[in-house]
C-alpha positions, 0 to 999 in steps of 0.5 A, spaced: 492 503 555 491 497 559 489 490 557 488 488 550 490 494 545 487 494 538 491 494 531 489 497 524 490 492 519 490 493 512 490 488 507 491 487 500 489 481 496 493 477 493 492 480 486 493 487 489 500 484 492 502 482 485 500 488 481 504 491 486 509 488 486 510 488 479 508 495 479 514 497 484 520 492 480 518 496 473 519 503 476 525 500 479 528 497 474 527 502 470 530 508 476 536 503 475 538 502 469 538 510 468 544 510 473 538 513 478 537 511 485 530 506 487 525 512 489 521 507 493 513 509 493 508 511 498 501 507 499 496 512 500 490 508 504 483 513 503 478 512 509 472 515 509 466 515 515 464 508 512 465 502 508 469 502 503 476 504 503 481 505 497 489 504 497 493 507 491 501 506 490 504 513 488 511 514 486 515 517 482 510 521 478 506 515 477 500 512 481 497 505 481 489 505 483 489 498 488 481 499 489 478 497 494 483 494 502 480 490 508 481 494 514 480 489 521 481 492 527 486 485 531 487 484 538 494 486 541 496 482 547 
């Protein structure tokens, strides 16, 4: 492609980021002190033909319902 390329950005809000956050450190505190490696997660982003657009975080046999993400299309140069 030539001139300008597009990004998908997808954003979470601050309040998605902290449950997020918090989510992930419990599982992974929890994975260490019972002598286990961090499993990580995976965030399934959930996008349709319209609006709205769903993330959730899955991992290590649980799920967190993040709700409803921005998705914006950014110019690259």
């Amino acid at each position: 492609m030539s001139g300008v390329e597009k990004a998908l950005h997808i954003r979470l809000s601050p309040e998605q980021t902290r449950c997020l956050h918090e989510w992930a450190a419990a599982r992974t505190s929890a994975e260490v002190e019972a002598g286990c490696e961090p499993s990580g997660f995976r965030l399934d982003i959930a996008m349709g033909g319209g609006i709205p657009v769903f993330a959730e975080a899955i991992g290590g046999g649980g799920r967190l319902d993040l709700g409803e993400v921005d998705v914006v299309m950014v110019e690259q140069d």
